[in-house]
C-alpha positions in Angstrom: -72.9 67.1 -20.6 -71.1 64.3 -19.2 -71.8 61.4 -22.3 -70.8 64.5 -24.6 -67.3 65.3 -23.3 -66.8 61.5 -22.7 -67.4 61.3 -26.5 -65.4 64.6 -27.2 -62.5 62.6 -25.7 -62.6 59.7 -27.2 -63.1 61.0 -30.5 -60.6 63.9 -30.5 -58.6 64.1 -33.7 -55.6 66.2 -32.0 -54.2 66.4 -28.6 -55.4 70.0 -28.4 -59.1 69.2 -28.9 -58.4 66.1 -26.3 -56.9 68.9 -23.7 -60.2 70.8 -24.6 -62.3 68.0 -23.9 -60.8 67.1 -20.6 -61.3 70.5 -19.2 -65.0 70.5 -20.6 -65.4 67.4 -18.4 -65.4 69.7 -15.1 -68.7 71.4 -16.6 -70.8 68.1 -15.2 -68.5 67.6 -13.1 -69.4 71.2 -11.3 -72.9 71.5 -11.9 -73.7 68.4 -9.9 -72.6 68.3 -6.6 -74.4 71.9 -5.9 -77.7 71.0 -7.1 -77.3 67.6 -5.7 -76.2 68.7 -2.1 -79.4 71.4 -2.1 -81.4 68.5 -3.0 -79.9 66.6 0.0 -80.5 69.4 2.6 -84.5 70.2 1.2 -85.0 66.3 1.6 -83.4 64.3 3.7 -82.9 64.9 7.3 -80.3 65.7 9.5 -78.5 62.5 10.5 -79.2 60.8 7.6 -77.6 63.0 5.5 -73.9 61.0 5.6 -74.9 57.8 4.5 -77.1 59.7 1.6 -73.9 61.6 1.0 -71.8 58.9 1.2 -73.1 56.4 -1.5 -73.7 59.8 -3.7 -70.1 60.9 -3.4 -68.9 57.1 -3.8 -70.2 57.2 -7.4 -66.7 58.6 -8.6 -65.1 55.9 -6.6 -66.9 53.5 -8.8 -66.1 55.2 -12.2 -62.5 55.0 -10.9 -62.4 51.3 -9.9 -64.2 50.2 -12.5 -62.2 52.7 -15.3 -58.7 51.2 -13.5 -60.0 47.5 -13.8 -61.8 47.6 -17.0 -60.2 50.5 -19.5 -56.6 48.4 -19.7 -58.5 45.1 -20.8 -60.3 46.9 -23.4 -57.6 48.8 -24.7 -55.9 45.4 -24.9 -59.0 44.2 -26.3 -59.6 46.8 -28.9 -58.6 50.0 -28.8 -58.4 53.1 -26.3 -61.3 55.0 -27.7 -63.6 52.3 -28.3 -62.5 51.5 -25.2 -64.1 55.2 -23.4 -67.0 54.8 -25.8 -67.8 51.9 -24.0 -68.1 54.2 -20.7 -70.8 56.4 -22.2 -72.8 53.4 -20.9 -72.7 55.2 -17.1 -74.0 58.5 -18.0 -76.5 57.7 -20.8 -77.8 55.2 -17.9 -78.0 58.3 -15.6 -80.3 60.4 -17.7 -82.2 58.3 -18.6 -83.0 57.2 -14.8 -83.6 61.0 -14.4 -86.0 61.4 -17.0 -89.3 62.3 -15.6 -87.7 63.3 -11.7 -88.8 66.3 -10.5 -86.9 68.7 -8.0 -87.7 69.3 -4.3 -91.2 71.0 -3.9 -89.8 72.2 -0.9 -90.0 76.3 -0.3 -86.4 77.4 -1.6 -84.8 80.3 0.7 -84.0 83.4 -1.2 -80.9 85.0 -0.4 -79.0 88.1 -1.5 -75.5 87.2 -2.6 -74.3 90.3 -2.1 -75.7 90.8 1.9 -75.3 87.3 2.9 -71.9 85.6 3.5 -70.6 82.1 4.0 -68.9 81.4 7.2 -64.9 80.8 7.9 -65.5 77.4 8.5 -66.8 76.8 4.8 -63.9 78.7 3.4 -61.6 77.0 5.5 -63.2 73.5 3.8 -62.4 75.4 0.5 -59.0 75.5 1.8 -58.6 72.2 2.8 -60.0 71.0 -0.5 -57.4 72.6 -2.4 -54.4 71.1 -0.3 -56.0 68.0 0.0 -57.3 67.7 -3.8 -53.5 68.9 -5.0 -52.1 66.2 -3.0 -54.3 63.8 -3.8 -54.7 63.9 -7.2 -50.5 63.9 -7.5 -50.8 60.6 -6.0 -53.6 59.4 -8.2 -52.3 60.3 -11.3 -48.8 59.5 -10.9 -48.9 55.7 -8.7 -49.8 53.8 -11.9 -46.9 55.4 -13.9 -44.6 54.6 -10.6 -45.3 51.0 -10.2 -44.5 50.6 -13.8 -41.2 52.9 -14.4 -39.9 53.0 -11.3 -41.0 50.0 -9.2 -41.0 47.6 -12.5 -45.0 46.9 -12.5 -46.7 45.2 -15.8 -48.8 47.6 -17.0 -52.1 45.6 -15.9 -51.0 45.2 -12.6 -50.0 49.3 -12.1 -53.3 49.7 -13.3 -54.8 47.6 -10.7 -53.8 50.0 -8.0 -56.3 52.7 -9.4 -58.9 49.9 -9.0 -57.6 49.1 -5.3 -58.2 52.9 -4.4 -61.5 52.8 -6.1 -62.5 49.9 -4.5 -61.4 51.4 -1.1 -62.7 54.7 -1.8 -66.6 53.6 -2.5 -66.6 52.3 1.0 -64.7 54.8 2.7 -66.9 57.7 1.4 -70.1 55.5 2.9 -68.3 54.6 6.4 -66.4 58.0 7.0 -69.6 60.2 6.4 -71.8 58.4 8.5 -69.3 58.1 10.9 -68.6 61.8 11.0 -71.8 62.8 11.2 -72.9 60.6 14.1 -69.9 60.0 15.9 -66.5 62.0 15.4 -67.6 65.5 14.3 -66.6 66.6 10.4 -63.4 68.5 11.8 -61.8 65.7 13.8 -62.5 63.3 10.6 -61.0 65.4 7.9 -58.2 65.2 9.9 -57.8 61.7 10.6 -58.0 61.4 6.8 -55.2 63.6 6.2 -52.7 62.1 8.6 -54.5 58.4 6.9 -52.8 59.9 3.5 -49.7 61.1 4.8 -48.7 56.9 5.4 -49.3 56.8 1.9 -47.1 59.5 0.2 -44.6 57.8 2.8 -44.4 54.6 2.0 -44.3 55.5 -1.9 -41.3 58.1 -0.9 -39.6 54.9 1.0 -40.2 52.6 -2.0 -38.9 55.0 -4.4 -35.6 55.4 -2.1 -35.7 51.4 -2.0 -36.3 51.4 1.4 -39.3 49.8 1.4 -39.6 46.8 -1.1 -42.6 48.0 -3.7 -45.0 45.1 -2.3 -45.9 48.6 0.0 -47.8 50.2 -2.9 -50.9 47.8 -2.4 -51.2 49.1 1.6 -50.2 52.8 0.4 -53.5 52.6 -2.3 -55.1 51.1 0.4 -55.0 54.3 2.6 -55.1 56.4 -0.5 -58.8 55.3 -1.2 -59.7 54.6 2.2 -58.4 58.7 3.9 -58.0 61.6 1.7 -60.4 59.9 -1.2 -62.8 60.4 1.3 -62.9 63.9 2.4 -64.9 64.7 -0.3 -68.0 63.0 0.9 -67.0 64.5 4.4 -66.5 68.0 3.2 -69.8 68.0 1.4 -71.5 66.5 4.6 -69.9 69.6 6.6 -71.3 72.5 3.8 -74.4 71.2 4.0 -74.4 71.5 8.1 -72.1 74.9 7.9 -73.9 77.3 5.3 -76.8 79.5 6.3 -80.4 78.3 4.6 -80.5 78.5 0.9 -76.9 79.1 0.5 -75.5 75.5 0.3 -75.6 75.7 -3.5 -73.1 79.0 -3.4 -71.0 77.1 -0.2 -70.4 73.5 -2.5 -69.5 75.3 -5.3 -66.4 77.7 -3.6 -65.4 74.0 -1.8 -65.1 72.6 -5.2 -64.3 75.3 -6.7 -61.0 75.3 -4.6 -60.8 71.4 -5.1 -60.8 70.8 -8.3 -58.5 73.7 -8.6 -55.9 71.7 -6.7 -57.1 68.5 -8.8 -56.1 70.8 -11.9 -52.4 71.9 -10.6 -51.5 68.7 -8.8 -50.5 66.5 -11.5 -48.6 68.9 -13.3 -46.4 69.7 -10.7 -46.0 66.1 -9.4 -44.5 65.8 -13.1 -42.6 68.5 -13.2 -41.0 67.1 -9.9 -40.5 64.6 -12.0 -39.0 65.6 -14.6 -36.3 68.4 -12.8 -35.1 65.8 -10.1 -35.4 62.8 -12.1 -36.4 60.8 -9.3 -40.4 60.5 -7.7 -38.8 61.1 -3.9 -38.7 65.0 -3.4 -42.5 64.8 -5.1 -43.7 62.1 -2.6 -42.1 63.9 0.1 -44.0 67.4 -0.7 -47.2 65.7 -1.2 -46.9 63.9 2.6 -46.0 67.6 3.8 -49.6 69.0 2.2 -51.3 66.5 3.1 -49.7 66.7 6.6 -50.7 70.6 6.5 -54.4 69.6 5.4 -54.6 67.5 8.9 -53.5 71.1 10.7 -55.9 73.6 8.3 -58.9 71.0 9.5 -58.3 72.0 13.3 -60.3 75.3 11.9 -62.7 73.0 10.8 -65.8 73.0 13.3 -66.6 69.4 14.1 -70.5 69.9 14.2 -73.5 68.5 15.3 -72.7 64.2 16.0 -75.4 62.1 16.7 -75.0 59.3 18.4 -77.9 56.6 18.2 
């Protein structure tokens, strides 16, 4: 599914059918951590589960540090759709490495949906998700195009940044999930990561209001990849721990359900921000207060088992 949207997209003949494409791109996208996370909990034990996590969740990390690094030298190179064909190199490699894996032989838990319900503290992870993946994904999506228009980047070096919070990112998602399953607890490290990614929005609000010269944006991607990037790995760590026995499938998919659901509305609204005030400050600003409010909705957040060896 993944190779076959990464192809729809770079082969799309309109920008309808590339719209079309992108949203298909979620179909992977969601299908995989569920079925991955299940596979987790039937196999691996309980404090080992957040470096296992952590290197599984870091593999978007390394698609985005090595998309920011790599897709502006071959669109130089060539062109920007051979450029994404080149990509269908990651997961071509991944199915073939699956071929011939079999899934847990462990006795699966049947549970009724409709008797058996998630607790609060997985819908309040869903929660989280959503501020935290609408906040995020503003930042993302809009620090490349800041650095160039507003702060006077080159276009290589804007694009550099996303590899900065990739490269952060991959090791944050190991360190953080290890760290809070063994040591800190899952609540008390979502919300160090929040308040991590409230510096950044910050500093780019400062550096927008020229406040802060725009050397800040390197420290500000910095945090980016190295808080709120993480949370993922975290939050999947904590539905694992969180849902009842055989529902960990049905608990990841509301979390990312409500994540990628801010992931969706985020950017938009960063550039309609944009766009009304004519400035990127108000839009920094807002995403420094959600991601402020993520760091308070985590205080609902259980902190869980920690083991400490």
């Amino acid at each position: 599914t993944g190779a076959a949207t990464l192809a729809a997209l770079a082969l799309s003949p309109t920008y309808g059918f590339l719209l079309g494409a992108a949203l298909a791109t979620g179909i992977a996208n969601g299908w995989g951590n569920p079925a991955t996370n299940a596979l987790i909990v039937d196999n691996v034990p309980l404090g080992s589960r957040g470096i296992v996590t952590g290197v599984k969740q870091s593999g978007v990390q390394i698609g985005t540090f090595l998309g920011g690094l790599l897709l502006p030298i071959f669109t130089a190179w060539w062109d920007w759709r051979v450029a994404v064909l080149v990509f269908l190199a990651m997961p071509l490699g991944g199915f073939i490495g699956l071929v011939g894996v079999k899934g847990s032989h462990h006795e699966q838990v049947r549970v009724e949906w409709s008797s058996e319900r998630l607790p609060g503290s997985v819908w309040w992870i869903a929660v989280y998700g959503f501020i935290s993946g609408l906040a995020t994904q503003a930042l993302i999506a809009w620090i490349p195009l800041f650095a160039e228009e507003d702060q006077l980047w080159s276009g290589p070096a804007a694009g550099s940044l996303i590899a900065v919070v990739g490269f952060a990112g991959i090791a944050s998602r190991i360190a953080w999930s290890r760290a809070s399953e063994r040591f800190i607890g899952h609540g008390r490290t979502l919300r160090i990561l929040g308040l991590m990614t409230t510096v950044t929005a910050l500093l780019l609000a400062f550096a927008a209001m020229d406040v802060l010269p725009s050397w800040v944006l390197v420290p500000a991607a910095l945090f980016l990849g190295g808080g709120a990037v993480a949370w993922n790995a975290v939050g999947m760590l904590a539905v694992m721990e969180f849902s009842p026995e055989g529902m960990v499938g049905k608990g990841t998919g509301l979390v990312l359900f409500g994540f990628l659901l801010g992931l969706a509305v985020g950017p938009p609204l960063m550039g309609l921000s944009v766009d009304i005030w004519g400035t990127y400050v108000p839009g920094w600003f807002a995403t420094a207060f959600l991601l402020a409010l993520s760091a308070v909705i985590a205080f609902k957040i259980p902190s869980g088992s920690t083991i400490d060896r």
